[in-house]
N, C-alpha and C positions, 0 to 999 in steps of 0.2 A: 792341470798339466797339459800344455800344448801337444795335440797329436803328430807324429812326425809327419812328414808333406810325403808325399808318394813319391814325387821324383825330387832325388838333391844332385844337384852340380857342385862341385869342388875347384876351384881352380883350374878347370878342366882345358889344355889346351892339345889341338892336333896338328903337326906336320908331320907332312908326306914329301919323300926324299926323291930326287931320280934322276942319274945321270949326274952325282955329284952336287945337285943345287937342290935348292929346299925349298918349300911354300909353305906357310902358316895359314892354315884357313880357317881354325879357331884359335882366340888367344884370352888365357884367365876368364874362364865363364863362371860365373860363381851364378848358381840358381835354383830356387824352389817351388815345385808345380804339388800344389794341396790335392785331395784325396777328391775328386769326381769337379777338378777345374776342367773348363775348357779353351785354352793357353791357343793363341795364335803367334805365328812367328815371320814378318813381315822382315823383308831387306834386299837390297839391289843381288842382283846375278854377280853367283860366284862367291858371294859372303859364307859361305858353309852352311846353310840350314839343313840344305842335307847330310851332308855331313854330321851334322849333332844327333840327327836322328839314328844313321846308320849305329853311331856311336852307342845311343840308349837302344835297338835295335839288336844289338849284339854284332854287326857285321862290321866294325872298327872299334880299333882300339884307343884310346887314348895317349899321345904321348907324354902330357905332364897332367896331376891332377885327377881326380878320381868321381866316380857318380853312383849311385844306388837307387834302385825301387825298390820301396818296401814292400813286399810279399804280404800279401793277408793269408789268404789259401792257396798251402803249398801247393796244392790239386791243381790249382790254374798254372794257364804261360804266363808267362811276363810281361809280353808283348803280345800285339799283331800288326805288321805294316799294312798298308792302305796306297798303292800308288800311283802314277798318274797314270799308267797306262800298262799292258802286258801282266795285271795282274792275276787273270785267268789261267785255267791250265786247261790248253787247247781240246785233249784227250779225253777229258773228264765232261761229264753233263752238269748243266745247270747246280741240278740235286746235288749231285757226284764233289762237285767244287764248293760247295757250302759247306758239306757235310766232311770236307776233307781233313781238318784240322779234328775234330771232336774223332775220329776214324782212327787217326795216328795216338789220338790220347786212348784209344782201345776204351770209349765211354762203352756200356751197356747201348744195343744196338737199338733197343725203345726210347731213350734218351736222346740216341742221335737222329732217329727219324722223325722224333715229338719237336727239338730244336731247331733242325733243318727246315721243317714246315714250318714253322713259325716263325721264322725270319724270312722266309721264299715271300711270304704272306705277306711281312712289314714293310715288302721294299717291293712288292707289288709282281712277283717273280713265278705264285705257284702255279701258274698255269703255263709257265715254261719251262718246268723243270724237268724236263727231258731232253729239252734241247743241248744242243754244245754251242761252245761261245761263236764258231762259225757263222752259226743263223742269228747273232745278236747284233744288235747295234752298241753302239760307242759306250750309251748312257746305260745300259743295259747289264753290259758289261762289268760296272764300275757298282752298278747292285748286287751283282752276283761277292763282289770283291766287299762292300760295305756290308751283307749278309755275312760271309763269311769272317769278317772279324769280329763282329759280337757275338756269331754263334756259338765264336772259340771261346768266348768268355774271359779277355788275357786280364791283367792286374791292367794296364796301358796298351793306349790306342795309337799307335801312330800313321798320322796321313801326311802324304806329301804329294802337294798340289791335283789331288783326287778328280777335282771336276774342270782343270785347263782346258783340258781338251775337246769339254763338252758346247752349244750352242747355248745361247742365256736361257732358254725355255727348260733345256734337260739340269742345269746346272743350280734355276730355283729348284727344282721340281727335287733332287737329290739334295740340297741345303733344306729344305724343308722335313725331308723324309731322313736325313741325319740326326738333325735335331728333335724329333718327334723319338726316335730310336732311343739317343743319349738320353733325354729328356726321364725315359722309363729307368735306364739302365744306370745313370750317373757315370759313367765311365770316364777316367781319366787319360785326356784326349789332349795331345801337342799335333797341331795342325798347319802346315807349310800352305803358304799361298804367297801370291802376288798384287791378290786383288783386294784393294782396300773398304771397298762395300764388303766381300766374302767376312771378312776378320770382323769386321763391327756386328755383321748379322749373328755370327756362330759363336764367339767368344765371352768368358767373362773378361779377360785380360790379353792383350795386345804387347811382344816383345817386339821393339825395335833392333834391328841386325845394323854395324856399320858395316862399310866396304870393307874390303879384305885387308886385312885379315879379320873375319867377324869376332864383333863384339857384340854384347848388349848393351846399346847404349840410353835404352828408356824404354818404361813401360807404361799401358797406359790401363785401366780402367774403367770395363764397360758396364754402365750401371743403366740403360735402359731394360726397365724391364723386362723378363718373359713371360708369355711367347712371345717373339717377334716375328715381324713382316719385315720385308725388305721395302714397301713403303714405309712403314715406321722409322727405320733406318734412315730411309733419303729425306724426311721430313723431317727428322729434328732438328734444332738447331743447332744443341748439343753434337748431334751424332756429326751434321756438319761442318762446327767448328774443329771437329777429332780427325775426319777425314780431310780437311787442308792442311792440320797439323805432320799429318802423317805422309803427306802428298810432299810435302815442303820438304820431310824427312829425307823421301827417297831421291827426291831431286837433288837435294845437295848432297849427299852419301855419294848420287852420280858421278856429279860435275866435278866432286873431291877428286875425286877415281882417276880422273882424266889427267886432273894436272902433273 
């Protein structure tokens, strides 16, 4: 008997009203993310990815259509978002921000200091764990933020465009030390991006968004190997006949847009 998929989408569509007129920014999402996939979600600006997220997220609601994670252990969240920026909480120290989530679940206080250090550690943090986000830089920042969502341990990962804002150097350097993470953990991870090397490098599966009002309109299947290098990625030819595929995608989703 087939296991049920962790995340199911139903029919799922959202508009948001205001001022008498309406936008659709998702419409009939029908979709199923498996128990420890790592689902990337590519498509031009303003298609709703985030949106879908908020949506599995708990901070929106669905207008038509319905969606469910399945729960393993009740003990765990549901969730944890991951975002592209302001994910910190200014007041709080390094430690303080990792260990916030496990704090509010009122874990045993050796559990959360055993957890906290060990994620500070995987994302290369412990010896700044005193500092406040203040004295951190960008990439730094976004460690504290990818620590703290696996330390929570949620049932689902959710990132939205995590490493945009970083230089390419910080942005391998945190694609790698993501994947090294999941890799342990299996966690079931939907991942916003923009950038079509990012999706090939992280993903098992690649959802295509159309323009607005998003759709899914194609997925694709990434079967190079892991672990992967982002030269592996740029070198195959595979991976680069996937990456014009998907180029071609967003450019004509664009130029749709326009007309």
């Amino acid at each position: 008997m087939r296991e049920k998929p962790k995340i199911s989408l139903q029919n799922l569509t959202k508009v948001f009203y205001k001022k008498g007129s309406s936008v659709t920014a998702l419409e009939d999402i029908s979709l199923d993310i498996e128990d420890g996939e790592f689902v990337c979600l590519i498509g031009p600006s303003g298609c709703g990815k985030t949106t879908l997220l908020r949506i599995l997220a708990g901070l929106e609601s669905p207008s038509i259509g319905s969606y469910e994670i399945n729960q393993g252990e009740k003990k765990r969240p549901l969730q944890s978002m991951v975002f592209q920026e302001r994910g910190v909480i200014p007041w709080l120290t390094v430690e303080e921000n990792v260990a916030f989530g496990l704090k509010m679940r009122h874990l045993p206080k050796q559990q959360v200091k055993e957890r906290t250090a060990y994620y500070l550690a995987k994302v290369g943090l412990d010896k700044f764990a005193n500092l406040y986000p203040k004295e951190l830089s960008g990439g730094m920042k976004q460690r504290v933020s990818i620590a703290r969502a696996f330390a929570n341990d949620p049932e689902i990962l959710l990132m939205d465009e995590p490493f945009a804002a970083l230089d390419e150097q910080n942005k391998f350097i945190l694609q790698e030390e993501l994947l090294n993470i999941w890799s342990e953990t299996k966690k079931t991870v939907l991942f916003i991006t923009h950038s079509i090397d990012e999706a090939l490098l992280l993903s098992d599966r690649i959802l295509l968004m159309s323009a607005q009002p998003g759709k899914i309109v194609e997925e694709k299947s990434i079967d190079l190997p892991r672990p992967r290098s982002m030269e592996q990625v740029r070198s195959d030819p595979a991976m680069a006949d996937c990456f014009v595929e998907i180029w071609n995608h967003l450019y004509d989703q664009v130029q749709g847009s326009r007309i």
